[in-house]
C-alpha positions as CSV (number, residue, x, y, z in Angstrom):
1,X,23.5,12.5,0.8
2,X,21.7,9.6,2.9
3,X,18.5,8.3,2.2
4,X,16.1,9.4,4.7
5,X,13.6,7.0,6.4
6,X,10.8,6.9,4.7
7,X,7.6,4.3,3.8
8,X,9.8,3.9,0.5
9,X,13.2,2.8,2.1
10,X,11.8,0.7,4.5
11,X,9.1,-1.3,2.2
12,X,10.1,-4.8,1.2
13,X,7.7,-4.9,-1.7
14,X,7.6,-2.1,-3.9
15,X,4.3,-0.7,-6.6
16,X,5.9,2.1,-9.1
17,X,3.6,4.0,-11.4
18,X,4.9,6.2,-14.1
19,X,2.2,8.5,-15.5
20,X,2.3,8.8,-19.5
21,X,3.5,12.6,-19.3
22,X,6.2,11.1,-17.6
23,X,7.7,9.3,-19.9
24,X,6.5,10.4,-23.5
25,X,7.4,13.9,-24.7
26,X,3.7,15.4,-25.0
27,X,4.8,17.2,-27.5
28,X,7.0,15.1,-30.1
29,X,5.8,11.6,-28.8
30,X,9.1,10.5,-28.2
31,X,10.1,8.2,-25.5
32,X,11.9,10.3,-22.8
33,X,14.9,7.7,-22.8
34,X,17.2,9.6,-20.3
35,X,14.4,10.1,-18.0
36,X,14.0,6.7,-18.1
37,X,17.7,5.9,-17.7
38,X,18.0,7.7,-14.4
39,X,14.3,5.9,-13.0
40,X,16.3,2.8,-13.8
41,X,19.2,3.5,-11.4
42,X,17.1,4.2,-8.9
43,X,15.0,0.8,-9.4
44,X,18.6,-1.0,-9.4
45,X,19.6,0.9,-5.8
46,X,15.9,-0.4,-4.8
47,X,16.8,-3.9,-5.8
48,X,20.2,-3.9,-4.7
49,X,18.5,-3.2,-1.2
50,X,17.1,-6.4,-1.6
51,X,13.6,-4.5,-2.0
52,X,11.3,-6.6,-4.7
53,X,10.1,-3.8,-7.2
54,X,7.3,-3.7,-9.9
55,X,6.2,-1.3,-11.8
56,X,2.6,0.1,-13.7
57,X,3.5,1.6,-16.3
58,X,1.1,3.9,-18.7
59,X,2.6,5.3,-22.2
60,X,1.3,2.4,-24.5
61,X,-1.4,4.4,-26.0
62,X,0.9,8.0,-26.5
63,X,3.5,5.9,-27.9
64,X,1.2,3.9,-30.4
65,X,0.0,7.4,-31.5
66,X,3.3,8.6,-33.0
67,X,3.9,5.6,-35.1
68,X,0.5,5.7,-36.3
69,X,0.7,9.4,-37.1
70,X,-2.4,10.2,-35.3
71,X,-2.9,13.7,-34.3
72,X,-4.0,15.0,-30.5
73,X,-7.6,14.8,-29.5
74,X,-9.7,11.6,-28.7
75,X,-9.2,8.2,-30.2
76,X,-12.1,6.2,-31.2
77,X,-12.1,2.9,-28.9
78,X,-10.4,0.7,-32.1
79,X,-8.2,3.6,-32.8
80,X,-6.7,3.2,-28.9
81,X,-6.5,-0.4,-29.0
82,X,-4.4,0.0,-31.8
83,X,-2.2,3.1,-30.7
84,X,-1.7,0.7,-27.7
85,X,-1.0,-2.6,-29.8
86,X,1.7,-0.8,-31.5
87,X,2.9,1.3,-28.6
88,X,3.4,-1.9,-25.9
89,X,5.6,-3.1,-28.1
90,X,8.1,-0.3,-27.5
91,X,7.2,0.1,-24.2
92,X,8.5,-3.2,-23.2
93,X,11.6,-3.1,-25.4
94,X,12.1,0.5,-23.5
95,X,11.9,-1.1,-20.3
96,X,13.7,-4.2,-21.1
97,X,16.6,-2.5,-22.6
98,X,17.3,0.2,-19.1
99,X,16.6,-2.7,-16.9
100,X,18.7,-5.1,-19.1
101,X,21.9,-2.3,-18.8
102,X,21.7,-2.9,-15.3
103,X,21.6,-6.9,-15.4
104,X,18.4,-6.7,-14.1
105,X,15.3,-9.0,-15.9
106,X,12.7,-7.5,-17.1
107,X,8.7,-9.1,-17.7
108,X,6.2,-7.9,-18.9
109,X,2.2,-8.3,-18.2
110,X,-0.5,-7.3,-19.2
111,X,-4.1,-7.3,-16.7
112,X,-7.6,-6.0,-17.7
113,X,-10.1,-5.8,-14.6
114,X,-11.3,-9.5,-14.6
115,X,-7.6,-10.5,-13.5
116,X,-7.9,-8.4,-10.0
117,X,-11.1,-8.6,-9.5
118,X,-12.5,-12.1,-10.4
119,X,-10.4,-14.6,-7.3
120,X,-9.6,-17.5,-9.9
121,X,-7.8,-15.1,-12.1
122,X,-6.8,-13.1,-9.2
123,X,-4.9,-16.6,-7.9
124,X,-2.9,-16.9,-11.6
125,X,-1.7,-13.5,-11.8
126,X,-0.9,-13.1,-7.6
127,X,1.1,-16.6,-8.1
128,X,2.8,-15.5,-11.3
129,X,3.6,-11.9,-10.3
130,X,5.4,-13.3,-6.6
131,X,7.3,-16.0,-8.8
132,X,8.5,-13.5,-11.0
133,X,9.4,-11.2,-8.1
134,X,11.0,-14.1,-6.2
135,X,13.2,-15.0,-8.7
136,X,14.4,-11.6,-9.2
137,X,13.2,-10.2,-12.1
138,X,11.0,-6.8,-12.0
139,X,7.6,-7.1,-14.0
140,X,6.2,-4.1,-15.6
141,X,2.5,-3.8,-16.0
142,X,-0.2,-2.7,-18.4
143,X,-4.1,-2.5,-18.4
144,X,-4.5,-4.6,-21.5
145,X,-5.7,-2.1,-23.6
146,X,-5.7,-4.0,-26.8
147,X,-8.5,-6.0,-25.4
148,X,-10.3,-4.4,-22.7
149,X,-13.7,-2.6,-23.3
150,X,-15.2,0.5,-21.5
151,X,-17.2,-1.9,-19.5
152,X,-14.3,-4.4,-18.2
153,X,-11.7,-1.9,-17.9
154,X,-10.1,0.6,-15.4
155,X,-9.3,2.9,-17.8
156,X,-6.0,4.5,-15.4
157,X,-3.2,3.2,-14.0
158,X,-3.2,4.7,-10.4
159,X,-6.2,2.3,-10.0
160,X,-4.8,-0.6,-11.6
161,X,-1.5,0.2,-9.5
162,X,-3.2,0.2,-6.5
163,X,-5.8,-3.1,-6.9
164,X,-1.9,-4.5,-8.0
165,X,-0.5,-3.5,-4.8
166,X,-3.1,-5.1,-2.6
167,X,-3.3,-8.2,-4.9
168,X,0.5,-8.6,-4.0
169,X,0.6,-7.4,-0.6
170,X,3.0,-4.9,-1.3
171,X,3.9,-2.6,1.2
172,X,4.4,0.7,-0.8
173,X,2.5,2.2,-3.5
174,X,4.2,5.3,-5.2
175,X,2.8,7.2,-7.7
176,X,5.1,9.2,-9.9
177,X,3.0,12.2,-11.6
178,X,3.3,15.9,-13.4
179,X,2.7,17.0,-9.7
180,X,4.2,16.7,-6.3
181,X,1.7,15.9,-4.1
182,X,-2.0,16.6,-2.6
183,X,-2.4,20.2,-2.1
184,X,-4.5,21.3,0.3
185,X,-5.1,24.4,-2.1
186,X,-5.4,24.4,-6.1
187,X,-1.6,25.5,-6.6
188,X,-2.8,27.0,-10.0
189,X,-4.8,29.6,-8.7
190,X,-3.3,30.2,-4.8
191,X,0.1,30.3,-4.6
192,X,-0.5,30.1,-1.1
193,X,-0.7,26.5,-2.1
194,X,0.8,23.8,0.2
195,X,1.5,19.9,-0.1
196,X,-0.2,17.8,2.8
197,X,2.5,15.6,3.6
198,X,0.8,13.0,5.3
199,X,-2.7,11.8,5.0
200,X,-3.8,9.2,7.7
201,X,-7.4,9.5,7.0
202,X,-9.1,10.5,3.5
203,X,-12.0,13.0,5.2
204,X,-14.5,14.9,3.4
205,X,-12.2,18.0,4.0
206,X,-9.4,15.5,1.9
207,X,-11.5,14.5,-0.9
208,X,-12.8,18.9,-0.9
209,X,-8.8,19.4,-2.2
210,X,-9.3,16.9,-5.1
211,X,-10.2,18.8,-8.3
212,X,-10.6,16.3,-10.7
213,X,-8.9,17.4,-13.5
214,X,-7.4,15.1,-16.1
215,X,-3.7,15.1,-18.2
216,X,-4.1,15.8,-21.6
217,X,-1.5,12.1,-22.2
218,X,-2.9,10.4,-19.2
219,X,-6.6,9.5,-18.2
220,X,-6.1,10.1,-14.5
221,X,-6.3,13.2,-12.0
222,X,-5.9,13.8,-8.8
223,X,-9.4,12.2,-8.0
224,X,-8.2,8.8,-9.4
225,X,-5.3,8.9,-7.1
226,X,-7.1,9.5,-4.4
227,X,-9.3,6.4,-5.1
228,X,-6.1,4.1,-5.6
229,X,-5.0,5.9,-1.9
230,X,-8.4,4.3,-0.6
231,X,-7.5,0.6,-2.2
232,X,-3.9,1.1,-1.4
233,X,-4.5,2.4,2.3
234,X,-7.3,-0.5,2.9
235,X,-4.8,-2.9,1.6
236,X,-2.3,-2.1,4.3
237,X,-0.2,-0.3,2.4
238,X,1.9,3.0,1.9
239,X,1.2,5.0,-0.4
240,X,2.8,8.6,-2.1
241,X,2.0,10.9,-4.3
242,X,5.1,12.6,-5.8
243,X,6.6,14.8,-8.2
244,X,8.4,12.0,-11.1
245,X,8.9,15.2,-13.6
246,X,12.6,15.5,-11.8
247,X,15.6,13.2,-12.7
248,X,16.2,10.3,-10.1
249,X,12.4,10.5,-8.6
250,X,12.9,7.7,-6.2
251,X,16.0,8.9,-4.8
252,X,14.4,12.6,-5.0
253,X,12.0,11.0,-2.6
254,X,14.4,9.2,-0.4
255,X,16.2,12.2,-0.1
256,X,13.6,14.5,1.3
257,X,12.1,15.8,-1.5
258,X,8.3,17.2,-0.7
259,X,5.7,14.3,-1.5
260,X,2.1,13.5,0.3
261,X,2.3,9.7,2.1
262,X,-1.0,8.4,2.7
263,X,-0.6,6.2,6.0
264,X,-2.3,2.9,6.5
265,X,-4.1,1.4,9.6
266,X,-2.5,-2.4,9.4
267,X,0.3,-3.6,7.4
268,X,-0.4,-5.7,4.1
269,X,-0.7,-8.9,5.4
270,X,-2.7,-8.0,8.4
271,X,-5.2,-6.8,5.6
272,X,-5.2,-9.0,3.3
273,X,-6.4,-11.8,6.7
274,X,-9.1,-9.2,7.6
275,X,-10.1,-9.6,3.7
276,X,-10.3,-13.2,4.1
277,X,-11.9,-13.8,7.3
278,X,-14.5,-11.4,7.4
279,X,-14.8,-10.2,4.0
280,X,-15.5,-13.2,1.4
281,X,-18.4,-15.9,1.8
282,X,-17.0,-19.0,2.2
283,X,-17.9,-21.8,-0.6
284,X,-17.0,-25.1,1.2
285,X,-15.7,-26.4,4.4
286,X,-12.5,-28.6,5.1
287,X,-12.1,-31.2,7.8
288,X,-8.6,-31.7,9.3
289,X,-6.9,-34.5,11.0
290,X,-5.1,-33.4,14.3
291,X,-1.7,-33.2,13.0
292,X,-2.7,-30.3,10.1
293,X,-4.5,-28.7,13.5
294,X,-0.9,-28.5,15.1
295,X,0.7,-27.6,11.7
296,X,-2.0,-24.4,11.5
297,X,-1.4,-23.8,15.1
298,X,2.6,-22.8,14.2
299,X,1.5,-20.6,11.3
300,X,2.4,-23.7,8.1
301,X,0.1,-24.3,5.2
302,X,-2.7,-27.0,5.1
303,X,-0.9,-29.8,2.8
304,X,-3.6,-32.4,1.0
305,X,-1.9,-34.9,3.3
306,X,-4.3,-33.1,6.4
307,X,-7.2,-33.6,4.5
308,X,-9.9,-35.9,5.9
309,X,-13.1,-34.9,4.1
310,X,-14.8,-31.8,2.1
311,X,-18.0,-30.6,1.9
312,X,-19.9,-28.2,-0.3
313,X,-18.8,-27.0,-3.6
314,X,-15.9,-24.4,-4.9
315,X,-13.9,-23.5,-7.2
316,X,-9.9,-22.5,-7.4
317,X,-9.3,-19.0,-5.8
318,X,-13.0,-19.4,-3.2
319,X,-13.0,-19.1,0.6
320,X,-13.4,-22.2,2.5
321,X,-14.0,-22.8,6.0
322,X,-11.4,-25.3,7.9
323,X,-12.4,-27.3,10.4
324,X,-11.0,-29.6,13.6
325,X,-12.2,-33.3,13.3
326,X,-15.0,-32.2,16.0
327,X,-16.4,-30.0,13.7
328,X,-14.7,-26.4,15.5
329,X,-13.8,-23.7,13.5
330,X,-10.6,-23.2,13.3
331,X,-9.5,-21.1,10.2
332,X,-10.4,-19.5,6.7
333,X,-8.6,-19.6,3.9
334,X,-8.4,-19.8,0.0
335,X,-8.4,-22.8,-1.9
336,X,-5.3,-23.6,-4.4
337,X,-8.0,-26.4,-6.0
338,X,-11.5,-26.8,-6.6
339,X,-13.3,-29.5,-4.3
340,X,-13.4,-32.0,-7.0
341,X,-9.2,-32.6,-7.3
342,X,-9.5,-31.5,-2.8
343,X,-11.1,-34.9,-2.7
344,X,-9.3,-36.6,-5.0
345,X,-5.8,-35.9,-3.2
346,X,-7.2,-35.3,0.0
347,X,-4.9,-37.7,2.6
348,X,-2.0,-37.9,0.2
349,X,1.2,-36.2,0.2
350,X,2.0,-33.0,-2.0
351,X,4.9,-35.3,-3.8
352,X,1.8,-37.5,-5.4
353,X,-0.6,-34.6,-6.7
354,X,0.6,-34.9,-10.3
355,X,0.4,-38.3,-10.3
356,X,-3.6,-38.7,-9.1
357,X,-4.7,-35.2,-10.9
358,X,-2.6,-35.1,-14.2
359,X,-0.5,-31.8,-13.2
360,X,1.4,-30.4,-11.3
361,X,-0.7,-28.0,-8.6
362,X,0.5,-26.1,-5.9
363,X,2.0,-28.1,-3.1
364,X,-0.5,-26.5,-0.3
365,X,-4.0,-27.1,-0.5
366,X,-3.8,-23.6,1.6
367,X,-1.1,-22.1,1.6
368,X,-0.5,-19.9,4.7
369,X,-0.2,-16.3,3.4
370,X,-3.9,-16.9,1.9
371,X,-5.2,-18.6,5.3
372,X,-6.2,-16.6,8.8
373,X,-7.3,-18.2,12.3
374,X,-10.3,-17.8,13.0
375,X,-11.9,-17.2,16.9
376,X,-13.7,-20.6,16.7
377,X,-9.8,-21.6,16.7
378,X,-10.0,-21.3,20.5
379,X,-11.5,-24.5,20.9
380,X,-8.6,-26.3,19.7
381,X,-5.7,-23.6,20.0
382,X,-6.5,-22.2,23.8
């Protein structure tokens, strides 16, 4: 049967989350390895596609628990950072050895809050992520359990999924759950119930279907899905809510199976330049000679070689405002250095930034995907 055309077989960057229930038998513990088998064909018709995937992946914890012998109920916050010690372990070796079968790389990561949220770390793990994806491999994600405290963790994946997505501007989100989709009634207790198959606004008569509840495995319910819809749809990107129960859930969906899409406004990168221009408060300010002005004018990266003085002080990861030598606006954009090493390699090429800072840095003191044009740009642009 053909794949139908959906947000998922036309994405180019592509968020998976697998709920726990999903993959760990709820009642044995055990990892459900044929499950798992069949998600990996589907991530290896994805790639062959060309379509970069990664994927969030909960079941650390539920895992951890069997070894450890530990009955159901609630873990003490020591007792879960150990289930999940224990259980990533065999998480990644699961995932490693379905991808592996399929000569496809596995890597795996693991992110608390701090490494989405805070913009230097957000930098490192953006940069490392699209490296790994680049190269081919697919990483597979974890809230870092082992570590991670009420107070600096999300504490479910379908947020950390989504804060992932827009951190990468991906351009689909899909969240594989126990159910298959938003219901606009509790299907419980109406069997009248039907799934809303495409959300293009989250209204208070959206959030009214939500009911809260949470898994007995997993931490999050329909209302934390809803949330990651709001971060995934603000991001720019698609986002689903589907059944992953079946065999083959990514084909299931390309094939027509019922899901709910939640549609964005603006595509990734067209949100992620709204995020930068109008949404973060710019640390320092960059003057450019008139040939990086031309070079921002056919959409390159500002190269240290453009450089011809900075002002104010910031860090690695903060806005800074860039400049024409008049002193026009002309764009905004986040800094691959902090305004100590700017000034030190400011007016040299990218080929002698190891040599004057004592590593190797990125070659772009902006690089383009993390810089927008900005209306003062008119002065120079026209």
């Amino acid at each position: 049967m053909a794949a139908l055309k959906t947000p998922l077989t036309g994405a180019k960057r592509i968020v998976i989350k697998i709920g726990s229930s999903l993959l760990v038998d709820q009642d044995s513990g055990e990892l459900k390895s044929a499950w798992l088998s069949a998600l990996a064909d589907d991530i290896a018709q994805l790639k062959a596609r060309g379509q970069e995937v990664l994927i969030v992946s909960s079941g650390a914890i539920a895992l951890g628990r069997r070894v450890l012998g530990s009955k159901p109920g609630v873990l003490k916050l020591e007792e879960d950072q150990a289930a999940a010690a224990i259980g990533q372990v065999h998480l990644a070796h699961a995932f490693q050895e379905a991808l592996d079968q399929r000569d496809i790389v596995a890597a795996q990561i693991l992110v608390t809050l701090g490494d989405t949220e805070e913009r230097r770390r957000y930098l490192n793990a953006r940069n490392t992520i699209t490296t790994l994806l680049r190269i081919g491999a697919v990483p597979v994600i974890n809230e870092n359990d082992t570590v991670a405290t009420s107070e600096i963790r999300y504490g479910d994946n379908d947020r950390l999924a989504a804060r992932v997505t827009s951190m990468i501007s991906a351009d689909c989100l899909v969240l594989l759950s126990n159910v298959a989709g938003l219901y606009n009634r509790p299907p419980d207790i109406d069997a009248a119930a039907e799934i809303v198959k495409e959300v293009k606004q989250i209204t208070p008569e959206i959030e009214a279907m939500v009911s809260g509840e949470i898994s007995t495995m997993g931490k999050g319910g329909m209302a934390t899905k809803l949330v990651a819809a709001h971060i995934a749809m603000g991001a720019g990107a698609y986002m689903a809510i589907a059944d992953g129960t079946k065999s083959h859930p990514l084909m299931a969906i390309e094939n027509g199976d019922p899901c709910t899409w939640f549609l964005p406004s603006a595509t990734p990168m067209a949100a992620r330049k709204k995020w930068i221009a109008g949404s973060l408060e710019p640390r320092g300010r960059i003057v450019i000679d008139e040939g990086a002005v031309k070079a921002l004018k056919l959409g390159k990266s500002l190269l240290p070689a453009g450089i011809r003085s900075v002002e104010g002080s910031f860090g690695r990861g903060d806005a800074v405002v860039i400049t024409s030598p008049e002193g026009y606006e002309l764009a905004r954009g986040l800094s691959a250095y902090d305004d100590g090493d700017t000034r030190l390699i400011q007016g040299h090429k990218s080929s002698e930034i190891e040599g004057i800072l004592g590593y190797r840095g990125r070659t772009e003191m902006v690089h383009r995907d993390d810089l927008v044009l900005t209306k003062g740009s008119n002065h120079e642009f026209g």
